[in-house]
PDB file as gemmi writes it, atoms N, CA and C in Angstrom:
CRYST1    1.000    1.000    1.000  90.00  90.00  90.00 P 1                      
ATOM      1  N   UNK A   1      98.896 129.187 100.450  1.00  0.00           N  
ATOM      2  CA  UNK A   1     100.123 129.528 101.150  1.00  0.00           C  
ATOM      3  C   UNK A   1     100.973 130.440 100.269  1.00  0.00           C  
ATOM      4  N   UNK A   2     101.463 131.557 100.930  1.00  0.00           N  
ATOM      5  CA  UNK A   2     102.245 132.316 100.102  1.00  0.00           C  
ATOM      6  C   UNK A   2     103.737 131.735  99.560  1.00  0.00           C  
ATOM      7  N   UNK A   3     104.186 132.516  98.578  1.00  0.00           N  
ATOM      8  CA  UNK A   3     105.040 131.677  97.637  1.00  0.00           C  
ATOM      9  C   UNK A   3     106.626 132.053  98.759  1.00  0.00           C  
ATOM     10  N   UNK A   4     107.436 131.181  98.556  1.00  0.00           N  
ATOM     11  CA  UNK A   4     108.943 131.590  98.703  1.00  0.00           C  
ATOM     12  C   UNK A   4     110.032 131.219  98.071  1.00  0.00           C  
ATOM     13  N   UNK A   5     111.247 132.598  97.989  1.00  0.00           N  
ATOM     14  CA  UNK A   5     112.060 132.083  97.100  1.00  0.00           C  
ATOM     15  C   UNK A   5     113.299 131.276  97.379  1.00  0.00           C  
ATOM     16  N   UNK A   6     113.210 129.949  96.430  1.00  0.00           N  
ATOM     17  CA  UNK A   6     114.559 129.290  97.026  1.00  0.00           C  
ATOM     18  C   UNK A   6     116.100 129.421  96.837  1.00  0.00           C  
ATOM     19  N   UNK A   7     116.747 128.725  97.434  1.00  0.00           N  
ATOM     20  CA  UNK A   7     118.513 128.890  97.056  1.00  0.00           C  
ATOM     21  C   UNK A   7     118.416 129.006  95.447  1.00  0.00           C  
ATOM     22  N   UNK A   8     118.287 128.424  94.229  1.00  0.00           N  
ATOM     23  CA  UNK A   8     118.280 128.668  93.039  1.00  0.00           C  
ATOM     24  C   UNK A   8     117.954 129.917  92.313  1.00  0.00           C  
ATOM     25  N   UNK A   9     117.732 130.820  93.591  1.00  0.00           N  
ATOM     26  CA  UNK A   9     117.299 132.418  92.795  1.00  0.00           C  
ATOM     27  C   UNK A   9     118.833 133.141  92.582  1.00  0.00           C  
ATOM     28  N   UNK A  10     118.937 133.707  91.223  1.00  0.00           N  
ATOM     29  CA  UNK A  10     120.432 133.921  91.213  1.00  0.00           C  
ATOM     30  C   UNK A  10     120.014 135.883  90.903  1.00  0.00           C  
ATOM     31  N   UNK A  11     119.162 136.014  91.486  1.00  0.00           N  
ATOM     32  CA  UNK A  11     119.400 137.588  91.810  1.00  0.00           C  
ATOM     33  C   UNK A  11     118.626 138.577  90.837  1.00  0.00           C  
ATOM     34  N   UNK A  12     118.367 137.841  89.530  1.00  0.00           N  
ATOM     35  CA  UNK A  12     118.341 138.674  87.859  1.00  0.00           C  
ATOM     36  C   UNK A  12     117.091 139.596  88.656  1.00  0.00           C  
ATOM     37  N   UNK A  13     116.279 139.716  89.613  1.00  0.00           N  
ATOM     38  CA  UNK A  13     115.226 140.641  89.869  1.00  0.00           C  
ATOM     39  C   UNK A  13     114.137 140.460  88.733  1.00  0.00           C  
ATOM     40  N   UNK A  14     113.901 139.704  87.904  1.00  0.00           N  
ATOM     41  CA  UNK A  14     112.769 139.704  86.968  1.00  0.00           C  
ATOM     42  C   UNK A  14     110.855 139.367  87.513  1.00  0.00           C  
ATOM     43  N   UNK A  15     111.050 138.894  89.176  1.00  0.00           N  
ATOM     44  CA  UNK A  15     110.443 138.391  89.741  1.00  0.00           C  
ATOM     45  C   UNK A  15     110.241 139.993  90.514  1.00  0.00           C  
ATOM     46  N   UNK A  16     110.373 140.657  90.860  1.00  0.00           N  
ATOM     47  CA  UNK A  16     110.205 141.995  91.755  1.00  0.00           C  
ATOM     48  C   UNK A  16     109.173 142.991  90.795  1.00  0.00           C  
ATOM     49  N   UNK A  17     109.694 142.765  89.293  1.00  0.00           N  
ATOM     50  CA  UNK A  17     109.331 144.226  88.625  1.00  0.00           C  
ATOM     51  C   UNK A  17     107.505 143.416  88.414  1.00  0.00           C  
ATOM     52  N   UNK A  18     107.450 141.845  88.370  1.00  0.00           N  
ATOM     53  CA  UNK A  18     106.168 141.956  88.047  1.00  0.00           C  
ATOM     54  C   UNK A  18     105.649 141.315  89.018  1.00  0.00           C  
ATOM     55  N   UNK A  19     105.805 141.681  90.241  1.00  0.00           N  
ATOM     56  CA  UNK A  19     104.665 141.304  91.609  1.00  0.00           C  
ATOM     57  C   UNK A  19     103.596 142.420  91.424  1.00  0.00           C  
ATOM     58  N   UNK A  20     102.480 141.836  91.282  1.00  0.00           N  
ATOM     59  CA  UNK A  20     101.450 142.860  91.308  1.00  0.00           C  
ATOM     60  C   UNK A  20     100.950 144.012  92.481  1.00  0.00           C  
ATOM     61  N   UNK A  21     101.191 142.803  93.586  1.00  0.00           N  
ATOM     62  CA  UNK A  21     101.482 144.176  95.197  1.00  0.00           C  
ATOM     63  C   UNK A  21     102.700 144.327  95.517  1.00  0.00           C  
ATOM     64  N   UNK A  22     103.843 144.728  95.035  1.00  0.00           N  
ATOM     65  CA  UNK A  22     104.876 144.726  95.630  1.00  0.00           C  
ATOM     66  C   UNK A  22     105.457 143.923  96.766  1.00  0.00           C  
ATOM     67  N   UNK A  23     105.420 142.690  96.877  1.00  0.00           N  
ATOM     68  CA  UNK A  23     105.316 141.556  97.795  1.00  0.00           C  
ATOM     69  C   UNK A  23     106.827 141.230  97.375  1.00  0.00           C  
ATOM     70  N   UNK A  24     107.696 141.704  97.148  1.00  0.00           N  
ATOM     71  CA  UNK A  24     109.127 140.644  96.160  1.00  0.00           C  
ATOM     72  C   UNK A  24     110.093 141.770  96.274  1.00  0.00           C  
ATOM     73  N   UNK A  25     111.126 141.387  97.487  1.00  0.00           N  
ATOM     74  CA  UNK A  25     112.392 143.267  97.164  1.00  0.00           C  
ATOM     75  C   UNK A  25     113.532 141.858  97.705  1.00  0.00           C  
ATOM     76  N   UNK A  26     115.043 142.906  97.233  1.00  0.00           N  
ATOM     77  CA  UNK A  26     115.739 142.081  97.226  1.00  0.00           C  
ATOM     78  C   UNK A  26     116.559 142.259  98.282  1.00  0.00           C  
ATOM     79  N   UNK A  27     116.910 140.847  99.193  1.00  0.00           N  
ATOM     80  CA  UNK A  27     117.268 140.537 100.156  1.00  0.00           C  
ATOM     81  C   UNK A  27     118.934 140.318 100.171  1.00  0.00           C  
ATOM     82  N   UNK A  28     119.638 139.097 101.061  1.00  0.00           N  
ATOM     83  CA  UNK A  28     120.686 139.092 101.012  1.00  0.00           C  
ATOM     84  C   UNK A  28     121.150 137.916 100.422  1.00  0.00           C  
ATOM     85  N   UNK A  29     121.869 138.186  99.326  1.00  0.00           N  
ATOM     86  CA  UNK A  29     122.332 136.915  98.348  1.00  0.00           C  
ATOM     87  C   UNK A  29     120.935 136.458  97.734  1.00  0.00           C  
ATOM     88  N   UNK A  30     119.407 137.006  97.554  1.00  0.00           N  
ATOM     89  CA  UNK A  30     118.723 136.377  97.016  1.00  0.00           C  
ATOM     90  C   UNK A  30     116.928 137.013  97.391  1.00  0.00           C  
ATOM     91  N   UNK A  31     116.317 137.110  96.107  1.00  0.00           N  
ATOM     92  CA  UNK A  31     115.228 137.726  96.622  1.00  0.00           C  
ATOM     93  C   UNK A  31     114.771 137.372  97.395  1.00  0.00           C  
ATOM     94  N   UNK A  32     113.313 138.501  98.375  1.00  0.00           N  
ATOM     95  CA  UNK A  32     112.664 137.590  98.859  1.00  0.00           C  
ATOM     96  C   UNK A  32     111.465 138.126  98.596  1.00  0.00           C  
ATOM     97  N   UNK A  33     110.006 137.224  99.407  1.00  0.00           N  
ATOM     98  CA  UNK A  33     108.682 137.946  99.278  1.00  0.00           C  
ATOM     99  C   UNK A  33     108.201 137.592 100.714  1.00  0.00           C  
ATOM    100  N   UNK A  34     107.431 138.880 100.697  1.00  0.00           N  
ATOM    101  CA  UNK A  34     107.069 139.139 101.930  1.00  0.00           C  
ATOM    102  C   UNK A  34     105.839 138.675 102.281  1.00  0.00           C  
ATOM    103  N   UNK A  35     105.442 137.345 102.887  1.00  0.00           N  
ATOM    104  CA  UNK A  35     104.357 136.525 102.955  1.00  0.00           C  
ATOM    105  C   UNK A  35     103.300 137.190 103.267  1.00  0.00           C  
ATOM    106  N   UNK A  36     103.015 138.329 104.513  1.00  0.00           N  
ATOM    107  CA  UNK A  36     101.707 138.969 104.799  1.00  0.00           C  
ATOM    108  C   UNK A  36     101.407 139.707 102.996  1.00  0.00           C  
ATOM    109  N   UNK A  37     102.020 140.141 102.322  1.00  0.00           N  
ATOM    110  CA  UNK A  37     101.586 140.889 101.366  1.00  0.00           C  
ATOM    111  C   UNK A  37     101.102 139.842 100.029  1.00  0.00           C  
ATOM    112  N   UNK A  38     101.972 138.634  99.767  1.00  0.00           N  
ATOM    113  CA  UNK A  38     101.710 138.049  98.987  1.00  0.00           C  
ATOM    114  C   UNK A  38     100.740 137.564  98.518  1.00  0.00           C  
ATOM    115  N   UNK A  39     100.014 137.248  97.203  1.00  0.00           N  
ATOM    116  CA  UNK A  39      98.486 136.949  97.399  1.00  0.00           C  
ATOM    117  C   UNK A  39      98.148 135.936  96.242  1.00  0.00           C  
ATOM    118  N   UNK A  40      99.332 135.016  96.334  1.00  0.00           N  
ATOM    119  CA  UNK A  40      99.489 133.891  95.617  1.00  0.00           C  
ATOM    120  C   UNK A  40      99.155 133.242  94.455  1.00  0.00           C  
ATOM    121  N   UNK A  41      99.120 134.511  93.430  1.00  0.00           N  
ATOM    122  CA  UNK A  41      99.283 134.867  92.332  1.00  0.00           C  
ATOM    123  C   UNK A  41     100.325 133.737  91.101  1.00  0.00           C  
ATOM    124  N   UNK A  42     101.163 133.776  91.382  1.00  0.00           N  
ATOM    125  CA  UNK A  42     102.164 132.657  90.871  1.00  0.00           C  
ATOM    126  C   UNK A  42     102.481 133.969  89.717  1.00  0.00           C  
ATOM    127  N   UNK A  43     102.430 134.848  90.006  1.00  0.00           N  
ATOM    128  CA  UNK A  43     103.271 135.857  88.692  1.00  0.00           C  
ATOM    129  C   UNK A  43     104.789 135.623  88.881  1.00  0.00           C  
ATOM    130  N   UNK A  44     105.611 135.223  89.882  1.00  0.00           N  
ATOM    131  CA  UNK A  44     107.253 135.546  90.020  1.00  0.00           C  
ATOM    132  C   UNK A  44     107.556 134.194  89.372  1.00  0.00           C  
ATOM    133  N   UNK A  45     106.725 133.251  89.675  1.00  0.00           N  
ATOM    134  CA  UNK A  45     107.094 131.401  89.338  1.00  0.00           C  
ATOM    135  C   UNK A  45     107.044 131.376  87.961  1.00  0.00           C  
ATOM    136  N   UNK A  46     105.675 132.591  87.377  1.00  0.00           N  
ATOM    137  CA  UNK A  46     106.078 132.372  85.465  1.00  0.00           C  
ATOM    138  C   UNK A  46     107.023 133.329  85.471  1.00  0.00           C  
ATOM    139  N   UNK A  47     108.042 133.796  85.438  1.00  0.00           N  
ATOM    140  CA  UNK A  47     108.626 134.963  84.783  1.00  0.00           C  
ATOM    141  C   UNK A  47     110.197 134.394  85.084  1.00  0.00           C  
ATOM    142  N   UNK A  48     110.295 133.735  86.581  1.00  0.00           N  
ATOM    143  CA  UNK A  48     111.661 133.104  86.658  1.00  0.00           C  
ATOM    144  C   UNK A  48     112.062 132.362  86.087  1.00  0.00           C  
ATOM    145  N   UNK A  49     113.298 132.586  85.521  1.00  0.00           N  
ATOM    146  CA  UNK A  49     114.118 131.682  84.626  1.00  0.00           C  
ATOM    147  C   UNK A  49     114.715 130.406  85.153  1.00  0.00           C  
ATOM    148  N   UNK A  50     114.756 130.515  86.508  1.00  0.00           N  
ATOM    149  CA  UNK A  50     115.507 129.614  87.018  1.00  0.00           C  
ATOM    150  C   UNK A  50     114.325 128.443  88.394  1.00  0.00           C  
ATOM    151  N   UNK A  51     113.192 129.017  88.312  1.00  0.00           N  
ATOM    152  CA  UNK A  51     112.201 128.193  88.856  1.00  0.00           C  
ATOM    153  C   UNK A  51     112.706 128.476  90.175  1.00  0.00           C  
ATOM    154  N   UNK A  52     112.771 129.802  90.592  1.00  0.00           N  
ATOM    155  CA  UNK A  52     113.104 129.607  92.710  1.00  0.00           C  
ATOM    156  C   UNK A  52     111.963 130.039  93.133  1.00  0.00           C  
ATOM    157  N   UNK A  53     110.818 130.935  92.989  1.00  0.00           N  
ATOM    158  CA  UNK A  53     109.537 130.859  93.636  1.00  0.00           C  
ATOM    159  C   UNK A  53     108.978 129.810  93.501  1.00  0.00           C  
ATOM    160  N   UNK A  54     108.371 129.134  94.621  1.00  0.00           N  
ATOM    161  CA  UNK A  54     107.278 127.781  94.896  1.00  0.00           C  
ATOM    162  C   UNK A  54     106.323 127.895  95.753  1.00  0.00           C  
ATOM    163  N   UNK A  55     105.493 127.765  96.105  1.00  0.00           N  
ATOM    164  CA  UNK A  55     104.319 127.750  96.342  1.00  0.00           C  
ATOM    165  C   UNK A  55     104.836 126.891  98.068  1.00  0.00           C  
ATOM    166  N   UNK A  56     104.537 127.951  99.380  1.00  0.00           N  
ATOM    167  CA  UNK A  56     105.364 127.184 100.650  1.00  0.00           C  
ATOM    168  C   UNK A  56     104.246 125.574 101.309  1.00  0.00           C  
TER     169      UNK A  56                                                      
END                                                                             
């Protein structure tokens, strides 16, 4: 299941620059990723500081 990001994402974008398909742009008040593209990688879940990508 592709990943999504929760209320705890506070914006820093560190999760966008290393999606490997570009699956991760930033939304309103909070990233998001775009499930058809995602390919459940778990690259945004290591890099966030604050743990808001999870696995849906």
């Amino acid at each position: 299941m592709a990943y999504v990001i929760g209320d705890e994402c506070i914006s820093c974008g560190s999760c966008e620059g290393e999606c490997p398909v570009g699956a991760i742009h930033e939304g309103d008040g909070k990233y998001e990723i775009d499930p058809e593209k995602c390919t459940e990688c778990g690259t945004c879940a290591g890099v966030c500081p604050v743990g808001a990508p999870k696995q849906a």
